[in-house]
C-alpha positions in Angstrom: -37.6 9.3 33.9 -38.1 13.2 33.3 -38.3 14.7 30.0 -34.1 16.6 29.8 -34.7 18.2 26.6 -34.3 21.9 27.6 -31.2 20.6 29.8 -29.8 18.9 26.9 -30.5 22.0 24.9 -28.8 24.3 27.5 -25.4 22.1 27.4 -25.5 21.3 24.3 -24.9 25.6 24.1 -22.7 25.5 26.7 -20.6 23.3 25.2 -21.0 24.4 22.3 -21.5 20.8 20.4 -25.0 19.4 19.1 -27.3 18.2 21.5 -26.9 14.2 20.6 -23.2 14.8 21.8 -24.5 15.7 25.0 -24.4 12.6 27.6 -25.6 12.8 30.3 -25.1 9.9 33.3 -28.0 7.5 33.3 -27.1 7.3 37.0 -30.5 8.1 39.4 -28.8 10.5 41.5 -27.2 12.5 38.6 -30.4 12.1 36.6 -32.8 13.7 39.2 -29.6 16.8 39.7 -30.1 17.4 35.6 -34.0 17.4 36.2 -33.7 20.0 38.7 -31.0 22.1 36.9 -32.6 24.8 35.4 -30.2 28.0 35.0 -26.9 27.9 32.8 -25.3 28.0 35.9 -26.5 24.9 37.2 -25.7 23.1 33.9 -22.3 24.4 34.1 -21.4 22.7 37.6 -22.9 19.3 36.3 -20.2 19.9 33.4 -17.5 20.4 35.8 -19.0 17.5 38.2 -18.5 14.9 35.3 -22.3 15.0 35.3 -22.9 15.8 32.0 -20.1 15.7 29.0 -19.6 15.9 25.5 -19.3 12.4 23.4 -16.8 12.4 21.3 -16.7 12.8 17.3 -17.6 9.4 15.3 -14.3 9.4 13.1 -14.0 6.6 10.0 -12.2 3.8 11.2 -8.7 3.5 9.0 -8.0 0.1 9.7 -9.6 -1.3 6.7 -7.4 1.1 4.5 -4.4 -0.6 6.3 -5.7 -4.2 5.5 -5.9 -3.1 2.0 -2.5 -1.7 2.2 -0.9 -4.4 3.8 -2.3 -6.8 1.1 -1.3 -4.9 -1.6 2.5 -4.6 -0.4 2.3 -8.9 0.1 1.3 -8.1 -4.1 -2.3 -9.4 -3.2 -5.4 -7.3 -5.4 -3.5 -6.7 -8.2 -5.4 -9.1 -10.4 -6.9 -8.6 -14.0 -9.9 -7.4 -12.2 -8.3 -4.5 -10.6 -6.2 -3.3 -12.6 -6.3 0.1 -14.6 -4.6 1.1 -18.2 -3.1 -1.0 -20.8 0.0 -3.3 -20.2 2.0 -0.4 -21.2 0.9 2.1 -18.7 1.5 -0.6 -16.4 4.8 -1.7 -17.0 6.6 0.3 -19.9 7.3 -2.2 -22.5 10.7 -0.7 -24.1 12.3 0.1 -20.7 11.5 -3.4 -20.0 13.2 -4.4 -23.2 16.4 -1.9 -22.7 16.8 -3.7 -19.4 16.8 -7.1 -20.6 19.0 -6.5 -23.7 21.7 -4.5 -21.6 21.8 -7.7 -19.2 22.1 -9.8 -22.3 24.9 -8.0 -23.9 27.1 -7.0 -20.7 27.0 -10.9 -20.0 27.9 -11.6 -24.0 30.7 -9.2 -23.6 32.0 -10.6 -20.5 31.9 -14.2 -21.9 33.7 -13.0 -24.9 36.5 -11.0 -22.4 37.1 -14.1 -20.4 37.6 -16.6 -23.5 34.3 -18.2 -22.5 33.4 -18.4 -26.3 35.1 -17.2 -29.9 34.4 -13.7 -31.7 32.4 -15.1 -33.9 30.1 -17.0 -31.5 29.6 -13.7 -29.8 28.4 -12.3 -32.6 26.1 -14.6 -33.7 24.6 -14.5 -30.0 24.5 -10.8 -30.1 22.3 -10.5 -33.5 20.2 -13.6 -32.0 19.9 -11.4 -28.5 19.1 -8.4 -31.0 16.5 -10.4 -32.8 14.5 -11.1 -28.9 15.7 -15.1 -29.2 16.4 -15.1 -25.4 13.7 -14.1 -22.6 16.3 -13.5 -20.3 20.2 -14.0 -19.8 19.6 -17.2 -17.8 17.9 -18.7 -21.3 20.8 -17.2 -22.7 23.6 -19.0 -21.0 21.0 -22.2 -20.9 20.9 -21.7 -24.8 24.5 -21.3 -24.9 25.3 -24.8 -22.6 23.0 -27.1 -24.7 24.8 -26.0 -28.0 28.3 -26.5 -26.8 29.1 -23.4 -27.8 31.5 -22.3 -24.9 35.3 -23.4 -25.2 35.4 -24.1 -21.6 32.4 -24.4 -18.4 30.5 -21.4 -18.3 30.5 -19.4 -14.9 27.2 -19.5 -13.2 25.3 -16.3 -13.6 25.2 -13.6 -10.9 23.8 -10.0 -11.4 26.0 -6.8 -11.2 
């Protein structure tokens, strides 16, 4: 076919874009108007036609972004290998602990309230708590079960 560089060149001014956004329609009937088109004008009415248009922008795809994001709300790629700052930074370790020991001691308290075990046994279990014997108030009541150290069944465990 005919060399459309100074055609490309005109519409890509007209259109004000760069000239590989320029398209023109490999059709032979369009491609032999664009050959003879030779004033701004004549570009212009092959724009209008549908002749000749303006590609549009190349964007970056997002939809690997949403994988990622997906995968990371399921708790996918957070392993050891992508993850940044100590343990810490992560997960503070002391709110951790203030969460854990509140649980412990609101469900000591309520045991003691409802006659589930003696002063004293409380107490003991509260130091113990105190002294990070129990991971977790279900080890608690577990711990509290094999040592017979309720004066009658415990209640299962349900949080507040």
């Amino acid at each position: 076919m005919s060399d459309l560089k100074s055609q490309r060149k005109l519409a890509a001014k007209i259109m004000k874009c760069g000239v590989n956004r320029v398209y023109i329609d490999p059709d032979v009937n369009t491609m032999k108007a664009v050959s003879l088109a030779l004033t701004r004008a004549d570009i212009s009415k092959l724009i209008k036609s549908g002749s000749i248009k303006k590609r549009k922008i190349q964007g970056t795809s997002r939809k690997k972004a949403r994988d990622r994001a997906d995968k990371i709300k399921r708790g996918q790629r957070r392993g050891p290998g992508s993850r940044r700052g100590t343990a810490n930074a992560r997960s503070n370790s002391k709110t951790e602990w203030i969460y854990k020991i509140r649980a412990q001691r609101r469900y000591l308290k309520k045991l003691r309230d409802e006659g589930y075990i003696t002063p004293a046994t409380y107490r003991t279990l509260y130091r113990q708590s105190k002294g990070n014997m129990f991971r977790s108030v279900r080890y608690l009541s577990s711990y509290i079960a094999e040592r017979d150290l309720a004066e009658k069944k415990l209640p299962p465990y349900t949080r507040k």
